[in-house]
Backbone bond lengths (Angstrom), bond angles and torsions (degrees), N, CA, C in turn:
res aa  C-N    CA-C-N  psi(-1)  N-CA   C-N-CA  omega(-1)  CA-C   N-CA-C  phi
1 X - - - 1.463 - - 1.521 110.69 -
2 X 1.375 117.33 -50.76 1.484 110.42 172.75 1.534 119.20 -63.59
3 X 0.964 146.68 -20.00 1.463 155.79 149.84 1.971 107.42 -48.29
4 X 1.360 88.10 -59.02 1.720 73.82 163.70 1.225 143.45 -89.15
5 X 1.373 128.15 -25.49 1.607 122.73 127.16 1.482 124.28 -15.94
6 X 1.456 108.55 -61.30 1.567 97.87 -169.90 1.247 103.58 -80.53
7 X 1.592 131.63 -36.18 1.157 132.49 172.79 1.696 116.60 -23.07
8 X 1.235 108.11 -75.51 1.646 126.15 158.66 0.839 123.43 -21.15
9 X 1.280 105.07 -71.77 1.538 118.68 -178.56 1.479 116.45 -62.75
10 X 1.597 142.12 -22.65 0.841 148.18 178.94 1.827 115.69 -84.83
11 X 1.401 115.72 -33.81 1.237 129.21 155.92 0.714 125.79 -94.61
12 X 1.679 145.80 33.13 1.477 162.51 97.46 1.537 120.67 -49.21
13 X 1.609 116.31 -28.23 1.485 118.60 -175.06 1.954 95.29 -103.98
14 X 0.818 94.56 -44.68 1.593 90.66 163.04 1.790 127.18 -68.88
15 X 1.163 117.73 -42.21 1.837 105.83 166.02 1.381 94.31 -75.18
16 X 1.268 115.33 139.33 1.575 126.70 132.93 1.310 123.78 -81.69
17 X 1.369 126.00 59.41 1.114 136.45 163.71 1.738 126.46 -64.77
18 X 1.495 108.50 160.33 1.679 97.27 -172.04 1.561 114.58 -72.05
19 X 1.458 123.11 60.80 1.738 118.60 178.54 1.249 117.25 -40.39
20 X 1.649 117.64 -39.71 1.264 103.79 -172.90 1.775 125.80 -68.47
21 X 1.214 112.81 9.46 1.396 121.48 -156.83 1.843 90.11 -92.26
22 X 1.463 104.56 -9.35 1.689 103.97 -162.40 1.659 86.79 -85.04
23 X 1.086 133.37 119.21 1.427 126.80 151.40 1.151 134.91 -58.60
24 X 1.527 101.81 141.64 1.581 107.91 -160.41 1.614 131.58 -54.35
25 X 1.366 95.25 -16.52 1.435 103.83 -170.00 1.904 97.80 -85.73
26 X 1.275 123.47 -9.93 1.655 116.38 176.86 1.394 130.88 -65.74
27 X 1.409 105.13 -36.55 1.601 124.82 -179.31 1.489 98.14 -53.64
28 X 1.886 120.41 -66.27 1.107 120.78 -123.60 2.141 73.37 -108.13
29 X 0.733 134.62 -39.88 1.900 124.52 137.20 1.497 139.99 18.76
30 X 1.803 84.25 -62.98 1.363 109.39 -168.97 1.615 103.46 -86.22
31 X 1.605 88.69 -39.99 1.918 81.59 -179.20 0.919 110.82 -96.26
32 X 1.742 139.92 -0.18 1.434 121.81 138.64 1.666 129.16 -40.69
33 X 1.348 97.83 -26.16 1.812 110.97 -173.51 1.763 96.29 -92.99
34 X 1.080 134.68 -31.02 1.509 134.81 137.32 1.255 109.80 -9.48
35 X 1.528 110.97 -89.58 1.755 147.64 -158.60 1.580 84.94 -37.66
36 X 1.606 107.04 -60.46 1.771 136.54 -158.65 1.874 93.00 -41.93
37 X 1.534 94.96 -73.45 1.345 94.41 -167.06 2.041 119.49 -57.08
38 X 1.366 87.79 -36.71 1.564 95.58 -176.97 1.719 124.41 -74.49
39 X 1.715 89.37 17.04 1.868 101.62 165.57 1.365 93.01 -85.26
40 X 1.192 140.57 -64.36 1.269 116.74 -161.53 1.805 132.80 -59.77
41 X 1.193 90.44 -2.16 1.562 88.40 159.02 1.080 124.01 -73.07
42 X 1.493 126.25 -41.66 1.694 152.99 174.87 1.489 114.30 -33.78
43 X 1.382 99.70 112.31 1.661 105.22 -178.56 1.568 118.05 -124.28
44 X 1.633 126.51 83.61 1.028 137.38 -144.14 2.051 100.54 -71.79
45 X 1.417 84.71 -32.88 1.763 90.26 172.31 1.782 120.56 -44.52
46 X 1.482 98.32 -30.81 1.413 109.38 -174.81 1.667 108.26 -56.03
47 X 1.754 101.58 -27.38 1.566 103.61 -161.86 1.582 106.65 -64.85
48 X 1.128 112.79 -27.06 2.131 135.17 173.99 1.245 91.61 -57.85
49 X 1.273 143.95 -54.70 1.687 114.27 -179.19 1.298 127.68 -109.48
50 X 1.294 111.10 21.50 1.449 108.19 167.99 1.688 129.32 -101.69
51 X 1.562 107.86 128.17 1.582 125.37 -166.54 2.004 88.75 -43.81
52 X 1.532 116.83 110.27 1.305 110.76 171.14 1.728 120.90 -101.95
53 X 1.045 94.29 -17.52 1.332 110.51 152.91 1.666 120.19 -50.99
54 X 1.197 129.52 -83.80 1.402 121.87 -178.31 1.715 104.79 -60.31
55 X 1.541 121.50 -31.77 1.459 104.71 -174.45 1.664 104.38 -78.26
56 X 1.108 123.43 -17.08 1.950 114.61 155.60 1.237 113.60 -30.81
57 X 1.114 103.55 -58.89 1.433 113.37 -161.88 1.751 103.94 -80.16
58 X 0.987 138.18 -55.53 1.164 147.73 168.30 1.597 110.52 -42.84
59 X 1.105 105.90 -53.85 1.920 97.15 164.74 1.141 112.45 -92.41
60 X 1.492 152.14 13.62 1.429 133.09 104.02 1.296 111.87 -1.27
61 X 1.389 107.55 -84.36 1.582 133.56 -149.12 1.361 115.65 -59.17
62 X 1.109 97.14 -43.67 2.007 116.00 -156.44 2.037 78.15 -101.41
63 X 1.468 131.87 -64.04 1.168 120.17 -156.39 1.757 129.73 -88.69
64 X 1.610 98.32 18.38 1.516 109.88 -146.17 1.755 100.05 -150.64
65 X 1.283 96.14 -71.23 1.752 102.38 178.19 1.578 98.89 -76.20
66 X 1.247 128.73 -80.61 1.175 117.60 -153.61 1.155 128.10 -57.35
67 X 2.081 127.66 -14.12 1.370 107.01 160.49 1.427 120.68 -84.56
68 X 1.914 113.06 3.82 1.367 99.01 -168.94 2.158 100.78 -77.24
69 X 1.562 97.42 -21.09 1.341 120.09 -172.60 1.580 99.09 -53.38
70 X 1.487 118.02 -68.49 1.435 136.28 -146.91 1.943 81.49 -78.44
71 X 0.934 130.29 -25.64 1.726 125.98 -168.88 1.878 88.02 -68.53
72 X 1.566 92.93 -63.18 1.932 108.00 -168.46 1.716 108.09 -36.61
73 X 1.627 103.38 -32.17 1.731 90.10 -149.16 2.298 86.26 -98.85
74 X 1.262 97.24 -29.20 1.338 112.27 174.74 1.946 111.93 -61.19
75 X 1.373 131.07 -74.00 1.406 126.49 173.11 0.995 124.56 -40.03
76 X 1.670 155.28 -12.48 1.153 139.56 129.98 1.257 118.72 -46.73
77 X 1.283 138.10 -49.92 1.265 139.32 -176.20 1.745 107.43 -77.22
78 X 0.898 133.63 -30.23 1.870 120.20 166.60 1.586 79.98 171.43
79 X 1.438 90.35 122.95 1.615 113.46 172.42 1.515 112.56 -67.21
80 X 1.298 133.50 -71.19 1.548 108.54 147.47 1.308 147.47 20.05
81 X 1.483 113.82 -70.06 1.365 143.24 169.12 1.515 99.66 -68.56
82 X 1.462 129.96 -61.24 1.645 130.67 -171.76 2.075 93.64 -54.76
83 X 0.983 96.45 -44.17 2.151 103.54 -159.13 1.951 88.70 -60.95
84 X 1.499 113.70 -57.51 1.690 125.67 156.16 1.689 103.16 1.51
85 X 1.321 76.08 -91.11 1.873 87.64 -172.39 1.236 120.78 -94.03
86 X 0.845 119.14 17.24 1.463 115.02 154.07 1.927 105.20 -85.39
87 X 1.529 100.24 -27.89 1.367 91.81 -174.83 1.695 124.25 -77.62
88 X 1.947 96.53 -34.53 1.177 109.01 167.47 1.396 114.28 -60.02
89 X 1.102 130.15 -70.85 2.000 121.50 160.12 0.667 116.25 -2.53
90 X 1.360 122.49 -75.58 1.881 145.65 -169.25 1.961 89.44 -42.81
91 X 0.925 126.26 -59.25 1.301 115.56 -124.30 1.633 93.46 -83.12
92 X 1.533 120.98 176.24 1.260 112.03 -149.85 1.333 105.14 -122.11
93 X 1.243 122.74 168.15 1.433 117.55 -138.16 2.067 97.50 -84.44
94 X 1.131 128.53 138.49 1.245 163.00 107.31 1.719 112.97 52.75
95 X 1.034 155.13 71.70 1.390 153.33 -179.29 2.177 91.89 -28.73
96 X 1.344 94.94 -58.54 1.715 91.57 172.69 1.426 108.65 -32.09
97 X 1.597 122.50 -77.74 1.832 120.75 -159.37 1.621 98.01 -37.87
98 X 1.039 130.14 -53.11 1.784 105.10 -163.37 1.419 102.36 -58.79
99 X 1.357 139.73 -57.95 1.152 152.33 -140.58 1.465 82.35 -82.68
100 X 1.603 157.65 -85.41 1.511 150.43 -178.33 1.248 88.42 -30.94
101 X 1.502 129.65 -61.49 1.444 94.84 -162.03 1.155 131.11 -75.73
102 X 1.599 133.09 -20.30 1.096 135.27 144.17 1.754 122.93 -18.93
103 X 1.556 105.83 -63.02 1.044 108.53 -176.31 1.382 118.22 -78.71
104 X 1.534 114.83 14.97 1.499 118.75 -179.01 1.458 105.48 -116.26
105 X 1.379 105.04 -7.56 2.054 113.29 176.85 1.700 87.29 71.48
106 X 1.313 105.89 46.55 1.732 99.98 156.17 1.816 114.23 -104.13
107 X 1.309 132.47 -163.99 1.125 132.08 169.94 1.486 133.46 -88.93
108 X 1.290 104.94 89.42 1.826 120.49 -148.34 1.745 92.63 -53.81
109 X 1.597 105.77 -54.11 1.558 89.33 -176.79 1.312 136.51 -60.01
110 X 1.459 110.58 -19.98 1.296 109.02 161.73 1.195 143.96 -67.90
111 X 1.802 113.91 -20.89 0.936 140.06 150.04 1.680 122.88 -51.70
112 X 1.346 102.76 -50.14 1.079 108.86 -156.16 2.494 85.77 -78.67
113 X 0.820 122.83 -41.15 1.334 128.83 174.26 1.254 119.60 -42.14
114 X 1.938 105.70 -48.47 1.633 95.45 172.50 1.308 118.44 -63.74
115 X 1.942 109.14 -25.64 1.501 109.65 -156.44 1.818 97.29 -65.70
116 X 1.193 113.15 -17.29 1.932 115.22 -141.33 1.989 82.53 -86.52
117 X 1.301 103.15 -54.64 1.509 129.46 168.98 1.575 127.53 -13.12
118 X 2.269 83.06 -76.04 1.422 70.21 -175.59 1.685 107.67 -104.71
119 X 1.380 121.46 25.62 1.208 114.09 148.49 1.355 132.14 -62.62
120 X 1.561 95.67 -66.35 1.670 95.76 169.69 1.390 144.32 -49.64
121 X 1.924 105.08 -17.90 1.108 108.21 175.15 2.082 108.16 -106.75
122 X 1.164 117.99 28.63 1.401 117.76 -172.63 1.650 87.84 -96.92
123 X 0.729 126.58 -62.99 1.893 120.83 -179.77 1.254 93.52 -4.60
124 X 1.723 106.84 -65.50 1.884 118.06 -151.20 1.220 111.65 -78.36
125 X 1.764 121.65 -17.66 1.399 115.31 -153.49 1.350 95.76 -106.91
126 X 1.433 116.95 -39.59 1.411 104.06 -176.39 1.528 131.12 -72.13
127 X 1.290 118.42 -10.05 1.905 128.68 141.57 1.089 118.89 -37.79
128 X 1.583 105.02 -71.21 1.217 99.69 -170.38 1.496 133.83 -91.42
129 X 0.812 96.22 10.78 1.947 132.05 179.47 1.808 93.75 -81.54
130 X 1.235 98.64 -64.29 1.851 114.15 -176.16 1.464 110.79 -59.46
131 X 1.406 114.78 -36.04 1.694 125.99 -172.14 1.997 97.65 -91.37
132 X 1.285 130.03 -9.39 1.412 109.67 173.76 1.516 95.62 -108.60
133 X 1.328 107.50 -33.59 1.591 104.32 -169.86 1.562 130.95 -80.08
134 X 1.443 106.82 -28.81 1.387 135.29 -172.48 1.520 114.51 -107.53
135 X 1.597 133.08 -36.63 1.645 129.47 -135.16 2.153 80.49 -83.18
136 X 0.435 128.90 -5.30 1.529 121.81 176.62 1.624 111.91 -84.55
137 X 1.226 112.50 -49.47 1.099 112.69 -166.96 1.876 128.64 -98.68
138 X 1.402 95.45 1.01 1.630 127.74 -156.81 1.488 116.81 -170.04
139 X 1.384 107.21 126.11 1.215 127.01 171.35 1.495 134.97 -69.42
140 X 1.143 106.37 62.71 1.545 116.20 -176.69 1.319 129.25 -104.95
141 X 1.105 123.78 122.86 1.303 132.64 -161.11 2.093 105.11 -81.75
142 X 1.161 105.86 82.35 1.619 112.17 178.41 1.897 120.82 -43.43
143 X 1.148 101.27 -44.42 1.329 117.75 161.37 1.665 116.09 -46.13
144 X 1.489 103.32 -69.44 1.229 113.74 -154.47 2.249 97.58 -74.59
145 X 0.977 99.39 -24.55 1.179 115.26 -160.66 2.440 89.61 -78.84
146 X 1.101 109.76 -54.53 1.280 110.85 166.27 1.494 116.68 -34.68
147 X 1.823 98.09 -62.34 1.294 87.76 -163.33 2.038 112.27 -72.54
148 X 1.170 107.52 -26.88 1.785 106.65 163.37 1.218 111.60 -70.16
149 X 1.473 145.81 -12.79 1.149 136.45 154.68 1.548 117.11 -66.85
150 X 1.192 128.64 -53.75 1.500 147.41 143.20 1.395 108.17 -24.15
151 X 0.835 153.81 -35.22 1.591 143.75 -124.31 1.722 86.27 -153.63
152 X 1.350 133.98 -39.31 1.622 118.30 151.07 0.976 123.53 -91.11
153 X 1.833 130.08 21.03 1.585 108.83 151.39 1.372 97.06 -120.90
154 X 1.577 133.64 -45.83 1.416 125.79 -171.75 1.872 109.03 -64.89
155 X 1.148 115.83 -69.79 1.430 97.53 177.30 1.451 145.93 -34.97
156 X 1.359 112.20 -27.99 1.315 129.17 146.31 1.400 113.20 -61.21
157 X 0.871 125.75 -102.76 1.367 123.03 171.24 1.111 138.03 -17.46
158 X 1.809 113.74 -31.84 1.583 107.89 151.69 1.490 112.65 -86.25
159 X 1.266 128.48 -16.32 1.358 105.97 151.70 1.078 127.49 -59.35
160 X 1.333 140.10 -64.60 1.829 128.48 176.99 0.775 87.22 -40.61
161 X 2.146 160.21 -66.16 1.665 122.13 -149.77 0.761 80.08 -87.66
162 X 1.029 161.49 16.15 2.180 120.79 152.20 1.499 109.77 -88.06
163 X 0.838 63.20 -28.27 2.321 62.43 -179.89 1.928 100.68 -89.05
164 X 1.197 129.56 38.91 1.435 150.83 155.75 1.151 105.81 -30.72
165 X 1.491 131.47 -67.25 1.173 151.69 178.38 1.399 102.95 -38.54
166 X 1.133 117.68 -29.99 1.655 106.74 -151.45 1.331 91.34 -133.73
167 X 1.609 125.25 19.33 1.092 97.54 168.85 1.799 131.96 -80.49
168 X 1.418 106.07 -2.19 1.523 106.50 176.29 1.489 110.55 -65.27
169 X 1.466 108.45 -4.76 1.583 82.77 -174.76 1.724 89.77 -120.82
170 X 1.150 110.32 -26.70 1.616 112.95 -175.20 1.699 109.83 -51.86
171 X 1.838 110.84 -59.47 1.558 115.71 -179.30 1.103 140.62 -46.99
172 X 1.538 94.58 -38.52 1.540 99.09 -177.01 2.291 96.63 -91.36
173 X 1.018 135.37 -15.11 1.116 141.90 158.88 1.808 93.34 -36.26
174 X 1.462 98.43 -74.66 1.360 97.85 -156.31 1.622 115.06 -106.46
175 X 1.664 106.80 31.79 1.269 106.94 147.41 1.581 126.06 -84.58
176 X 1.716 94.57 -18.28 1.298 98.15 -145.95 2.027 95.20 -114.69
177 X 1.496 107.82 -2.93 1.410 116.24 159.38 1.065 134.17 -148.85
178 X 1.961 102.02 25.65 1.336 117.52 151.48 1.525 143.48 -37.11
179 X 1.415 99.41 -48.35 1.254 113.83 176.33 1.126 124.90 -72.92
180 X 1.494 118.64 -41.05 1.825 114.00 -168.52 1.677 88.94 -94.33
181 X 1.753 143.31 1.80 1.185 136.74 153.73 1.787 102.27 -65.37
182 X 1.143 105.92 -72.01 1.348 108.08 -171.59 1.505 124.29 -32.01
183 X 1.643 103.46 -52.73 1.373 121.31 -177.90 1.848 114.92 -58.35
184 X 1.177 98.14 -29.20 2.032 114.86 178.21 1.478 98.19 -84.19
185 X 1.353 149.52 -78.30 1.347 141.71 148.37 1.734 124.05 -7.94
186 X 1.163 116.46 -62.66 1.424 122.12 159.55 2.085 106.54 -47.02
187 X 1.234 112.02 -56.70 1.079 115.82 -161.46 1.288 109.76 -60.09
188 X 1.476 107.33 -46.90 2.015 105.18 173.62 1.366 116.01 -94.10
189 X 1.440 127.94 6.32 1.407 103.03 139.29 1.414 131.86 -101.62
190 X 1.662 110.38 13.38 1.310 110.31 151.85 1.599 127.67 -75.31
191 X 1.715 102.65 -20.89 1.181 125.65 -172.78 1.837 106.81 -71.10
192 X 1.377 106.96 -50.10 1.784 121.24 177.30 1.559 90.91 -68.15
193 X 1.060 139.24 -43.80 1.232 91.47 -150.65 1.515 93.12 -128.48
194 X 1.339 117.39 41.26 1.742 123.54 168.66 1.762 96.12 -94.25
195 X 1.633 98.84 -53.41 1.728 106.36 171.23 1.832 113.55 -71.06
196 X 1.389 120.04 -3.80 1.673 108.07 165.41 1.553 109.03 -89.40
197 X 1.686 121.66 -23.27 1.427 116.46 138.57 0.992 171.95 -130.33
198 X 1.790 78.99 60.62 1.609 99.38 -163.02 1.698 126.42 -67.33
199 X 1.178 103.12 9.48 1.461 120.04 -167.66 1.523 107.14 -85.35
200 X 1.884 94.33 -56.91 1.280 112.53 -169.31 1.596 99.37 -65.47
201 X 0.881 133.26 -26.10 1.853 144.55 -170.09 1.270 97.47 -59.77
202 X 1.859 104.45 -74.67 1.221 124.79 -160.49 1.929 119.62 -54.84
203 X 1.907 94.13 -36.36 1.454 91.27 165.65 1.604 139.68 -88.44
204 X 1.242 96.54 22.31 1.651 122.46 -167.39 1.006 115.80 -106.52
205 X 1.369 134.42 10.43 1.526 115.89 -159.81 1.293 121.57 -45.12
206 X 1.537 118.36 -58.91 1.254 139.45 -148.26 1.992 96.80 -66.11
207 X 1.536 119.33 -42.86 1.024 121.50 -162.97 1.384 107.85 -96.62
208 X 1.696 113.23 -16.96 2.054 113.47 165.18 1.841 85.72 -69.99
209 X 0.991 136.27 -38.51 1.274 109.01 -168.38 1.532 126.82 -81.32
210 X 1.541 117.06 -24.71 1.429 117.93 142.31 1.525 133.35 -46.45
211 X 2.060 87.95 -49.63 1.964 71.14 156.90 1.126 142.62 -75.42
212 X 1.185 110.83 -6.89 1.609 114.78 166.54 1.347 126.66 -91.24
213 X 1.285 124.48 -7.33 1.424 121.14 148.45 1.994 111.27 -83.00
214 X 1.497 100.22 -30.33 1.726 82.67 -177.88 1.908 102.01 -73.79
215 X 1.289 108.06 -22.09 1.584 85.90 175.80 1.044 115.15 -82.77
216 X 1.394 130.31 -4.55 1.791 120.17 -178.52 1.412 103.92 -69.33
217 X 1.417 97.39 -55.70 1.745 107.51 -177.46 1.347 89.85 -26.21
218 X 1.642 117.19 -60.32 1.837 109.53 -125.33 1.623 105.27 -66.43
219 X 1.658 86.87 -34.41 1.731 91.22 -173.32 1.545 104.04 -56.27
220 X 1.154 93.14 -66.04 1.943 97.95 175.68 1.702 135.79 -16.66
221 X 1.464 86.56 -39.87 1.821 100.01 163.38 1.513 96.89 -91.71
222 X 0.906 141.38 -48.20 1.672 130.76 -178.95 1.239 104.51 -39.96
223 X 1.747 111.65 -67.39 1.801 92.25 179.15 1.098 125.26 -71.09
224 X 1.298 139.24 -14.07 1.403 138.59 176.16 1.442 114.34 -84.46
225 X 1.453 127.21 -42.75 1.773 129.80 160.71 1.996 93.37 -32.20
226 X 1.534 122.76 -42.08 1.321 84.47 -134.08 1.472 85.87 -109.70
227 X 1.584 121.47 -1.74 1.580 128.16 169.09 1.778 107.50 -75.68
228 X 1.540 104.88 -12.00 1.773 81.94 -160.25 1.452 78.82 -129.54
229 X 1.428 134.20 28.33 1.928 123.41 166.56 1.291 99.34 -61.60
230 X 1.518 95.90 129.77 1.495 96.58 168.45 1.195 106.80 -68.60
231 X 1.318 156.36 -63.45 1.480 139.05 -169.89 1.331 139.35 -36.37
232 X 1.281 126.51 1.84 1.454 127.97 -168.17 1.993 88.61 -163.26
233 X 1.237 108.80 104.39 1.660 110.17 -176.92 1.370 109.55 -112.81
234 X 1.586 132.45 -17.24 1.554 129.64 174.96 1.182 100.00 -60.49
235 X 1.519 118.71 150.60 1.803 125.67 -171.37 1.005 91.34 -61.56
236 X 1.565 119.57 -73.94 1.703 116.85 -163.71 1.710 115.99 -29.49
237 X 1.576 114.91 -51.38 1.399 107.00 142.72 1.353 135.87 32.39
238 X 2.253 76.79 -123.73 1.394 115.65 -172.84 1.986 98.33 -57.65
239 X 1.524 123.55 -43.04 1.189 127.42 -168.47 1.720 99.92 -55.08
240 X 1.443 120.62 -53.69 1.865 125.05 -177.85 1.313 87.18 -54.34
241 X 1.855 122.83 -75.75 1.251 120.74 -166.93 2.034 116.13 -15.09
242 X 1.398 95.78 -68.59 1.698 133.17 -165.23 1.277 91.97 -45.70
243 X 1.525 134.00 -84.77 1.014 160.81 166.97 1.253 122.07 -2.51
244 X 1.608 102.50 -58.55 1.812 131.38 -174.93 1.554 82.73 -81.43
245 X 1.436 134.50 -84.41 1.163 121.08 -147.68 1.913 111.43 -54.24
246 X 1.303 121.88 -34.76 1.623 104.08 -166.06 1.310 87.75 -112.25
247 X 1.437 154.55 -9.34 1.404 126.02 -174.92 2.057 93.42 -98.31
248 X 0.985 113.28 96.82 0.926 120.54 151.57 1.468 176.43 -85.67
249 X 1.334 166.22 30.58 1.472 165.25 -31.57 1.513 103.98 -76.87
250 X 1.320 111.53 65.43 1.646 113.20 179.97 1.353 116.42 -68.78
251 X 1.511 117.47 -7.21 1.513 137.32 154.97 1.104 110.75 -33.29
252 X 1.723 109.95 -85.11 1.156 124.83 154.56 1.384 150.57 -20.02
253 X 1.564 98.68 -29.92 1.274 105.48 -171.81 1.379 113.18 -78.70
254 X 1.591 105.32 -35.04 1.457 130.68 -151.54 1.687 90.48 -82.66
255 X 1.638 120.85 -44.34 1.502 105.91 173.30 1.474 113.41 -78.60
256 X 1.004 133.48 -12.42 1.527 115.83 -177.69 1.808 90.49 -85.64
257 X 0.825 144.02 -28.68 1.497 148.64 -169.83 1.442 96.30 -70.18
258 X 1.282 112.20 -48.06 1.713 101.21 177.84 0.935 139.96 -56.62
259 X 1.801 94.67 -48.56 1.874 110.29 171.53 1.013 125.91 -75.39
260 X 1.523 119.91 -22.02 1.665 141.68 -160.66 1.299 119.01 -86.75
261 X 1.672 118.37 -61.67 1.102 140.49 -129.55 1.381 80.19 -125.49
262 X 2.166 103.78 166.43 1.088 123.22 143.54 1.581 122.77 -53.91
263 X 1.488 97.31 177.59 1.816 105.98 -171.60 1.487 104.02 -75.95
264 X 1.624 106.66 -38.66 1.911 92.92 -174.69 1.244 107.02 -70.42
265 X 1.607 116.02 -64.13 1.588 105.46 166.05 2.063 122.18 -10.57
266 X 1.099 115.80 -67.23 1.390 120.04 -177.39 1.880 96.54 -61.21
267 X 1.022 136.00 -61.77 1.378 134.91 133.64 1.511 108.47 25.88
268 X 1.260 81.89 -92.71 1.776 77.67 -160.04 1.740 101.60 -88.10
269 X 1.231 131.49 -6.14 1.407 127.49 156.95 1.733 100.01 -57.34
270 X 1.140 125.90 -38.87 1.609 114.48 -177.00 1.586 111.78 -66.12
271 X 1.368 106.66 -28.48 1.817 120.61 -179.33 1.535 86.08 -66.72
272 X 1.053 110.67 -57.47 1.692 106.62 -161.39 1.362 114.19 -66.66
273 X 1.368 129.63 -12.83 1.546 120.03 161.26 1.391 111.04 -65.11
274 X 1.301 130.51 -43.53 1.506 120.80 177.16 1.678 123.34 -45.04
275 X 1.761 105.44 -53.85 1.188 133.37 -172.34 2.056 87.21 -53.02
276 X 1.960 95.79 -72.96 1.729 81.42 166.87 1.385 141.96 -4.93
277 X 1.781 110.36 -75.25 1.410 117.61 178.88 1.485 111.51 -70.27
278 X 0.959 121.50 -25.29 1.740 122.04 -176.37 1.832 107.46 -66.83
279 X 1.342 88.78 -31.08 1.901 106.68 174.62 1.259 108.81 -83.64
280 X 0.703 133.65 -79.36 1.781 115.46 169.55 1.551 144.30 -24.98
281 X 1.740 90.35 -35.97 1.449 112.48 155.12 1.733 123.87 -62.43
282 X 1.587 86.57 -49.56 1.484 81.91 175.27 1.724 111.09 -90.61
283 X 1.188 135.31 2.38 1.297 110.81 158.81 1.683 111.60 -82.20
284 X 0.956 123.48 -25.16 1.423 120.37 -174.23 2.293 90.52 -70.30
285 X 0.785 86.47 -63.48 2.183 79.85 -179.23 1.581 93.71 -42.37
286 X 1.332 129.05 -70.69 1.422 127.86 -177.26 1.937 115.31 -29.15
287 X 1.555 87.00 -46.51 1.893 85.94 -174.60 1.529 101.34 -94.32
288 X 1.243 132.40 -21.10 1.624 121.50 152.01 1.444 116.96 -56.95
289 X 0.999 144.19 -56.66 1.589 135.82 169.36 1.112 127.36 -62.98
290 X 1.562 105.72 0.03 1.790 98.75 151.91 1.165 106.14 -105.54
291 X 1.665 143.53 42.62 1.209 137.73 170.82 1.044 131.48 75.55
292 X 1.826 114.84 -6.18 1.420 106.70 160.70 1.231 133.71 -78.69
293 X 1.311 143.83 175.08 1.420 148.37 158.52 1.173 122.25 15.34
């Protein structure tokens, strides 16, 4: 998967082809049809056994304080970059974390609880997250930005439950060719809209490469905030904890960045899918060298 990401992305900044001819509404489209398929992983039953009490507090921390933190130390240095990660933070944890953690013998339902969590509540948080943290420094429409946040996770999602009826034949369809769909969809709207800013990329060096050390950091505290919370200390745990906090809906991120945000912003959210897969990689080596799975 990381080979084809960058693949794309590398022959998008190299053709100068006509990107802008792709309309805006396709990018953020495609990963609505993402969102679509990645309901059927979703297991709301999971929400019945997970400690919600300590995870309050825990998505406080990780979903509330720490991007207003990473925005504070980020907006002096290029406001852009602060709006970046605050957005990557914001966004909610990953259809992947349950499934790694499964395969890491961590606690799937807990995983699977933040995922239900902080989806449903990103519509609400990322407004008003953007309107205390951002409305000074950036022109963002809080409203308008809700309802495209709204409209790529609920509309999907109330489509798979309306189509209920049909899910015996729909789920297992798209358990079982979810992924290499998703990954081709992901791939060409990384492809449209790496070449809609390939300009802004190309004249940036110096500051894509700050963002790519400030996003390594960020992930870096993502997995470690959620391996070392004091509230939940059994591995299986810290492993759901770990998992949920840094593998995150970078799907997501990349369409709300399109419709939402400025061009560098979406910019360096495209840097930050790499940093993404490189983090996942390395938490899975991290939870192999302590002897699990």
């Amino acid at each position: 998967m990381n080979a084809v990401f960058l693949g794309v992305t590398i022959v998008a900044l190299a053709l100068p082809l006509p990107y802008e001819l792709a309309p805006g509404w396709l990018a953020p489209a495609m990963i609505a049809a993402v969102v679509f398929m990645s309901a059927a992983k979703l297991n709301f039953a999971d929400l019945a056994d997970a400690p919600l009490g300590p995870l309050a507090i825990f998505l406080a921390a990780r979903f509330l304080i720490l991007p207003a933190a990473l925005y504070g130390l980020a907006v002096s240095f290029d406001r852009d970059l602060a709006m970046a990660l605050m957005l990557i933070s914001l966004t909610p944890v990953g259809v992947m974390a349950p499934a790694l953690t499964s395969v890491y013998g961590g606690n799937v339902s807990l995983a699977f609880a933040l995922n239900i969590l902080t989806t449903l509540a990103f519509p609400f948080v990322l407004p008003i997250m953007t309107l205390l943290l951002a409305a000074k420094s950036a022109a963002i429409d809080a409203a308008g930005l809700f309802l495209i946040t709204s409209a790529m996770i609920f509309i999907p999602l109330g489509l798979y439950a309306a189509l209920k009826p049909a899910h015996g034949r729909i789920k297992p369809f798209l358990q079982k060719n979810g992924a290499p769909l998703s990954i081709l969809l992901l791939a060409l709207a990384v492809f449209i809209l790496a070449g809609q800013t390939r300009g802004i990329i190309l004249a940036n060096g110096f500051v894509n490469i700050a963002a790519f050390l400030a996003v390594t950091a960020s992930y870096a505290v993502f997995f470690m905030q959620g391996w070392l919370w004091p509230g939940l200390r059994r591995t299986p745990d810290r492993i759901g904890l770990a998992a949920s906090s840094g593998i995150n809906n970078s799907t997501l991120t990349i369409g709300i960045a399109s419709a939402a945000f400025p061009g560098q912003v979406l910019a360096f959210v495209l840097i930050a899918e790499f940093v993404w897969l490189l983090g996942v990689a390395g938490f899975g080596r991290f939870i192999k060298g302590r002897g699990r799975p």
